[in-house]
LODOTOR-126036 format. One record per residue (C-alpha): residue in three letters; chain; y, x, z. Coordinates in Angstrom, 3 decimals. Each point is the difference from the previous one (the first is absolute). Example, Ala and Ser with C-alpha at 12.3 -4.5 7.8 and 13.67 -1.06 7.14 Angstrom:
<atoms>
ATOM   lumse   drenkol          y          x          z
ATOM     ala         A     -4.500     12.300      7.800
ATOM     ser         A      3.440      1.370     -0.660
</atoms>
This chain:
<atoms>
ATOM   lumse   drenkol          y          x          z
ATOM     unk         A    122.165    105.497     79.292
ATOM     unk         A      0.009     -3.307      2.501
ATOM     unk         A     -3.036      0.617      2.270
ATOM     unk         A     -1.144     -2.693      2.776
ATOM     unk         A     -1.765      1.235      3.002
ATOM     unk         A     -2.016     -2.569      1.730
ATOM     unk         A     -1.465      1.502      3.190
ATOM     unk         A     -0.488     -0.449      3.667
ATOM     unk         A     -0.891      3.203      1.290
ATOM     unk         A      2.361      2.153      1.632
ATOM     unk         A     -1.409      3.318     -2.050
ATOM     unk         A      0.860     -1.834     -3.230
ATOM     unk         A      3.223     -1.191      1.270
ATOM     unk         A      1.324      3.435      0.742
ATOM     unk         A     -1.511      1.363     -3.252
ATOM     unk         A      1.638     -2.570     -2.034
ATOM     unk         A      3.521      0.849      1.211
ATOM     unk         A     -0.943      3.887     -1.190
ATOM     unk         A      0.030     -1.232     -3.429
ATOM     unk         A      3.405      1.137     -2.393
ATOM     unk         A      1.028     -0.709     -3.544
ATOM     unk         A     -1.397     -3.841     -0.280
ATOM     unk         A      1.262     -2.952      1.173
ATOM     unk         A     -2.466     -1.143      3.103
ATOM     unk         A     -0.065     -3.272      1.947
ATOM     unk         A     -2.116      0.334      2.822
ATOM     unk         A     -2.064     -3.043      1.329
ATOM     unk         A     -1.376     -0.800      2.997
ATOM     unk         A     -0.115     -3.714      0.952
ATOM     unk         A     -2.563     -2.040     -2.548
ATOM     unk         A      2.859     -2.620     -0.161
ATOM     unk         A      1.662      2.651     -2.078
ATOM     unk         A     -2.531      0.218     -2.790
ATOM     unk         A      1.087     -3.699     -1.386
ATOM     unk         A      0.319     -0.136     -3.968
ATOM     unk         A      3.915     -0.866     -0.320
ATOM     unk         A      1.075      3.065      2.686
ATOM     unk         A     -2.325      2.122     -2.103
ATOM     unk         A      1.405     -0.634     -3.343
ATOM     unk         A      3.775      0.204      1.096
ATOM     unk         A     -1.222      3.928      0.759
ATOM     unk         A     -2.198     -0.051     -3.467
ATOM     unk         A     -2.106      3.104      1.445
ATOM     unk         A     -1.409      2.039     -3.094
ATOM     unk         A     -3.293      0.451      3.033
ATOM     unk         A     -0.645     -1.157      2.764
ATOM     unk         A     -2.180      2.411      2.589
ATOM     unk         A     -1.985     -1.635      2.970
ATOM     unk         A     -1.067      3.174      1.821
ATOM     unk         A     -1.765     -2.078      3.154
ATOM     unk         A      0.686     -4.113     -0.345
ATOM     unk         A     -1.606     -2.754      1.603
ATOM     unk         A      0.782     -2.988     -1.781
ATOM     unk         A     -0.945     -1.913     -3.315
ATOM     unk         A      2.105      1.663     -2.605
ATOM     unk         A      1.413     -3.374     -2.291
ATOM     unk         A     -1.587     -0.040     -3.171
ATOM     unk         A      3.258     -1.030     -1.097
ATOM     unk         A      1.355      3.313      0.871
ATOM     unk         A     -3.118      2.316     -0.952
ATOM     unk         A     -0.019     -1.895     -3.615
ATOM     unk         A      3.507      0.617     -0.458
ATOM     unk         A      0.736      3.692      0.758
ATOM     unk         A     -1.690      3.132      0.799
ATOM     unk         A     -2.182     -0.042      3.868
ATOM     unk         A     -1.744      3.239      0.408
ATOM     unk         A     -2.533     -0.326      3.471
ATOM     unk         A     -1.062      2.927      1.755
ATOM     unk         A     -3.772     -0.176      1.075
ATOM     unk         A     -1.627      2.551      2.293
ATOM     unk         A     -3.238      0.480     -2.337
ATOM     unk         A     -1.643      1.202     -3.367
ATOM     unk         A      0.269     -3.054     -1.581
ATOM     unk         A     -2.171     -2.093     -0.555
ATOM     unk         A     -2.068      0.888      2.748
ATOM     unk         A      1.835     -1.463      3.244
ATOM     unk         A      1.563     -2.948     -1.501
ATOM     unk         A      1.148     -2.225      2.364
ATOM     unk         A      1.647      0.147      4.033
ATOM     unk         A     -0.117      2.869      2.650
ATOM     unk         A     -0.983      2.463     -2.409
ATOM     unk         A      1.038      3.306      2.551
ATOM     unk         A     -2.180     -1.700      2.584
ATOM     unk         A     -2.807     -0.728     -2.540
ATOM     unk         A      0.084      3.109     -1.405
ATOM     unk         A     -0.164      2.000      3.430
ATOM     unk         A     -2.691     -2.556      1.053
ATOM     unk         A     -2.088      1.576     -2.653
ATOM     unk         A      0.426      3.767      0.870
ATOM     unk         A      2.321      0.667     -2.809
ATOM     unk         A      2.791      2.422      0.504
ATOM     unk         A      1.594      0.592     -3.170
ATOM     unk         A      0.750     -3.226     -2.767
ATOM     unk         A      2.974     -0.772     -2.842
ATOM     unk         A      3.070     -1.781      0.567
ATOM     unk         A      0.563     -2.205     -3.221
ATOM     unk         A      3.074     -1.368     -1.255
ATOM     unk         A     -1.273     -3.074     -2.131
ATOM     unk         A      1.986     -3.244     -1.343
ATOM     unk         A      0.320     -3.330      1.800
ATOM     unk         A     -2.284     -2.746     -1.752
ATOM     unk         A     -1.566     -2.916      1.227
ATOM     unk         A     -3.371      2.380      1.616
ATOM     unk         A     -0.419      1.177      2.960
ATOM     unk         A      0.616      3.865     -0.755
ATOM     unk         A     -1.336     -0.965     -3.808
ATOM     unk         A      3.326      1.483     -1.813
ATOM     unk         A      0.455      2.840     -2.157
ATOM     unk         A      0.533      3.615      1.225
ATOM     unk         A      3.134      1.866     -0.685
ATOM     unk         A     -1.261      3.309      1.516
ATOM     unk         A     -1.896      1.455      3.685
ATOM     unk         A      0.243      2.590      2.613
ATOM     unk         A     -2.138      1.348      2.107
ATOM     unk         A     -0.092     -0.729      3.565
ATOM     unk         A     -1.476      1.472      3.535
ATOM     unk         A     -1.306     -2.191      2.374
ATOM     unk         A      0.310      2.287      3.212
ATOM     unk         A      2.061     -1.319      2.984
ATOM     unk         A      0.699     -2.883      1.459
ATOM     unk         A      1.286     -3.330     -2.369
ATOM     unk         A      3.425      0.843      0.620
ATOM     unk         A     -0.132      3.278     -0.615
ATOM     unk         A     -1.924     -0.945     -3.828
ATOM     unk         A      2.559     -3.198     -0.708
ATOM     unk         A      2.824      3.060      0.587
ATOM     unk         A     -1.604      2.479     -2.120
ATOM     unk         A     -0.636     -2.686     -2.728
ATOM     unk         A      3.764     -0.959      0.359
ATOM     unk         A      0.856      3.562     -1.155
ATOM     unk         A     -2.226      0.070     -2.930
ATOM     unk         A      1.141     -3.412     -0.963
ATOM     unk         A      3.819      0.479      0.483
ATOM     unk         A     -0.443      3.815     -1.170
ATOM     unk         A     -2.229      0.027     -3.234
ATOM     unk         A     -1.123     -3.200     -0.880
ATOM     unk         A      3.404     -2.225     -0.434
ATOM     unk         A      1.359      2.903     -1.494
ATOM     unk         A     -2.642      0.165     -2.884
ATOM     unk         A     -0.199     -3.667     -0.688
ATOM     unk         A      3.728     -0.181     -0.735
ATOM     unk         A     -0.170      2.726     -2.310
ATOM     unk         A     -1.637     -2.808     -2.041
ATOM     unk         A     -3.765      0.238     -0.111
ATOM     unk         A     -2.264     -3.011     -0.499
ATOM     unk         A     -3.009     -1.197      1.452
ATOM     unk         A     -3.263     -0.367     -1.239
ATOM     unk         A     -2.858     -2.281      0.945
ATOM     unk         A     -2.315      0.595      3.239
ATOM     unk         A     -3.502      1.672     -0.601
ATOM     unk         A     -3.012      0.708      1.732
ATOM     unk         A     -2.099     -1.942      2.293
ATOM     unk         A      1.548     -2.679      2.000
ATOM     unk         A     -0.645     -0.155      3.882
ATOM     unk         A      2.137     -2.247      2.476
ATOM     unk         A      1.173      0.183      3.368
ATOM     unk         A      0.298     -2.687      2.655
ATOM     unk         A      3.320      0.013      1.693
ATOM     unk         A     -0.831      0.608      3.767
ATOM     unk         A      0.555     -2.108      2.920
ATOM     unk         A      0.917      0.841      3.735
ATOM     unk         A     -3.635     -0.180      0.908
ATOM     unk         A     -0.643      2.838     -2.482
ATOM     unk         A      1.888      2.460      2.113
ATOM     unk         A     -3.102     -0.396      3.086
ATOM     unk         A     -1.930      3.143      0.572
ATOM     unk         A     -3.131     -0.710      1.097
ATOM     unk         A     -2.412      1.653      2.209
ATOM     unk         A     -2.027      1.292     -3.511
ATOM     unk         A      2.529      2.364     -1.176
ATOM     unk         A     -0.243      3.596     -0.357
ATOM     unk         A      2.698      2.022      1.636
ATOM     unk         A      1.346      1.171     -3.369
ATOM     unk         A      0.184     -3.957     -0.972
ATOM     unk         A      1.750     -1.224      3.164
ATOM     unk         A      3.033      2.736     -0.949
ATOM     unk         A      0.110     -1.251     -3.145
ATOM     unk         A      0.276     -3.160      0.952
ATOM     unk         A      2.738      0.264      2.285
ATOM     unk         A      2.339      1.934     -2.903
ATOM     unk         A     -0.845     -2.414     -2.748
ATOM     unk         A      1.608     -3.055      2.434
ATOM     unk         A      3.049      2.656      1.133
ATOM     unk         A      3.090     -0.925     -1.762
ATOM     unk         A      2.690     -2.272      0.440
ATOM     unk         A     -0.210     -3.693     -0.597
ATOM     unk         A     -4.222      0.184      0.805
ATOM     unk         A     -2.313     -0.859      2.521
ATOM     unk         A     -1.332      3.182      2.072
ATOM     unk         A     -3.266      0.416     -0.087
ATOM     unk         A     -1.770     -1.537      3.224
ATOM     unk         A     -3.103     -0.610      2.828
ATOM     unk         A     -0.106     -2.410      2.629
ATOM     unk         A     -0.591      1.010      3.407
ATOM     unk         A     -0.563     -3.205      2.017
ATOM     unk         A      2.913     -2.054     -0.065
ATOM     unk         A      2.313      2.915     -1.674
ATOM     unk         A      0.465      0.788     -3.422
ATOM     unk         A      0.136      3.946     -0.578
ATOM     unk         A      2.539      1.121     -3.490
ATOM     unk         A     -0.196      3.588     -0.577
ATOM     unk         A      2.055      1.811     -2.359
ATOM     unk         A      1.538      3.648     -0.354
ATOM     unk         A     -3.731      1.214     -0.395
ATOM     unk         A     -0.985      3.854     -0.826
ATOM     unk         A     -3.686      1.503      0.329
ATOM     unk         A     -0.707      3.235      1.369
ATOM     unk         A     -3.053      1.674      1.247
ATOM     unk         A     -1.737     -2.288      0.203
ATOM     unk         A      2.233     -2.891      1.512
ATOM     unk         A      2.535     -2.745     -1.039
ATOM     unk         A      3.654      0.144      2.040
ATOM     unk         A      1.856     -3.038     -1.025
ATOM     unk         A      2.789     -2.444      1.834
ATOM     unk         A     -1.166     -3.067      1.936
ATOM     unk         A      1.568     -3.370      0.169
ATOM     unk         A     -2.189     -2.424      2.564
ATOM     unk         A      1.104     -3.705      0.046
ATOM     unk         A     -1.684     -3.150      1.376
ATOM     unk         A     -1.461     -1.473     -2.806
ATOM     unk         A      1.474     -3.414      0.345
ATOM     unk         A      3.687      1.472      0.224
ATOM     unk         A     -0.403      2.045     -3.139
ATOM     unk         A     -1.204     -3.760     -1.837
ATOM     unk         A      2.912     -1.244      1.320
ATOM     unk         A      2.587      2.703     -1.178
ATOM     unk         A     -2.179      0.665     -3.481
ATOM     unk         A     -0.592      2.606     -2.109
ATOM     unk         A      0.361      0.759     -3.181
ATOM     unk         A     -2.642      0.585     -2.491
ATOM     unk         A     -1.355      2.520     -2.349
ATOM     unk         A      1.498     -0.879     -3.290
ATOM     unk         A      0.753      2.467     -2.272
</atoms>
């Protein structure tokens, strides 16, 4: 088969060079995923394992795009759903593989797998990689087709930099999990201000009773000035 990967994570890169016995154009750069360059290729699917762009309806009405969303759909429609999800103290949730449509998360399913939320964001996007890569393209080119979403719908709001402040409020156990929802690449560590310095932490564990993480410190004008990016996803 002609398969298109359109991804920007390094994980999904790597996986997507593992894959044998299809044809695969991998895509990485949104000015790739025009109409014309994608119908020269005429994909038989196209897989966007972690993309941050509008998808053309053009493209999505024309062949096969199969999302991968980081919840039991439909509950967690919608942006940031790792950070939303760990926001809310759960630790296990579906991956779905569902069609492109003109919805936000709204198309139909083509299968799930189960996923654990322990570790730190990178550590989650990795291990959802592998399942992704591993079982889930794998099944969905053996030819099975989706059916329609059920179940109560609940949305999530994609988060902003501002999101990733732990206040004074939280619970040791919350501040940790804080810090590994925000610690992957491409996102905003999660933060305090101390004066005139912004604190980032990252590379969090907790034991006995304690949280050792990393430290970045930075005068809070100079990190406006350099900018940072956000916590899409």
């Amino acid at each position: 088969m002609r398969i298109i990967i359109a991804t920007i994570k390094p994980w999904n890169i790597k996986n997507a060079y593992k894959i044998k016995g299809h044809e695969v154009k991998i895509i990485i750069d949104q000015r790739e995923l025009v109409y014309e360059k994608i119908s020269e290729f005429n994909p038989d699917y196209i897989f966007f394992p972690h993309w941050s762009w509008i998808i053309p309806e053009k493209i999505y009405e024309k062949f096969r795009c199969i999302v991968f969303h980081m919840t039991d759909l439909p509950f967690g429609r919608g942006g940031s759903p790792l950070q939303n999800l760990i926001k809310r103290g759960i630790t296990k949730t579906k991956i779905s593989a569902i069609r492109v449509n003109s919805g936000i998360d709204t198309g139909d399913i083509y299968l799930k797998k189960d996923l654990d939320l322990c570790g730190t964001a990178e550590e989650i996007y990795m291990r959802t990689s592998e399942i992704v890569f591993n079982e889930m393209i794998p099944e969905i080119l053996e030819g099975i087709e989706p059916v329609k979403q059920e179940g109560q719908i609940t949305e999530f709001k994609r988060l902003i930099d501002e999101d990733g402040r732990i206040h004074e409020s939280f619970k040791l156990s919350k501040i940790y999990d804080h810090i590994r929802m925000l610690d992957a690449e491409g996102y905003s560590n999660a933060f305090i201000d101390f004066g005139n310095h912004r604190l980032r932490f990252s590379r969090a564990s907790l034991k006995h009773g304690k949280i050792l993480a990393d430290v970045e410190i930075m005068r809070s004008e100079y990190e406006q000035n350099i900018g940072y990016s956000g916590t899409s996803g």
